[in-house]
C-alpha positions in Angstrom: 0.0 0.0 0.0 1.3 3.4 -0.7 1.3 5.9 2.2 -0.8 8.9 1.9 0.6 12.2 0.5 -1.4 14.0 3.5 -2.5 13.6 7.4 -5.0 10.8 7.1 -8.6 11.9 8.7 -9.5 8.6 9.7 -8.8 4.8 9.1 -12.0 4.9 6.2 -10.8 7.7 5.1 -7.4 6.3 4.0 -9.2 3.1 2.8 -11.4 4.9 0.9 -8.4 6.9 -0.7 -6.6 3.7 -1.4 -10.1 2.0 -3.3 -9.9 5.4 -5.5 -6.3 5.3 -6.8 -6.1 4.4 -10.0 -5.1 0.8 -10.6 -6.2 -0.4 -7.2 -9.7 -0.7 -8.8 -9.6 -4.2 -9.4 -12.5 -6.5 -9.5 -11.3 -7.9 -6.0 -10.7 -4.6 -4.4 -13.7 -2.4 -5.9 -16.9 -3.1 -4.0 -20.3 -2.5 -6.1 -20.7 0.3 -3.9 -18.0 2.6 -6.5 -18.9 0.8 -9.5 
């Protein structure tokens, strides 16, 4: 996992962050919730 550029908010925050960044969005890591 790649550390975040910023001060992380919260834990589902950072998640969240890592489920956006491009090429993470894999059918085993994207959720139906962001397709």
């Amino acid at each position: 996992m790649l550390p975040t550029p910023g001060p992380t908010k919260s834990p589902q925050a950072d998640a969240a962050a890592l489920y956006k960044e491009p090429g993470t969005e894999t059918d085993e890591f994207a959720p139906t919730e962001i397709r």
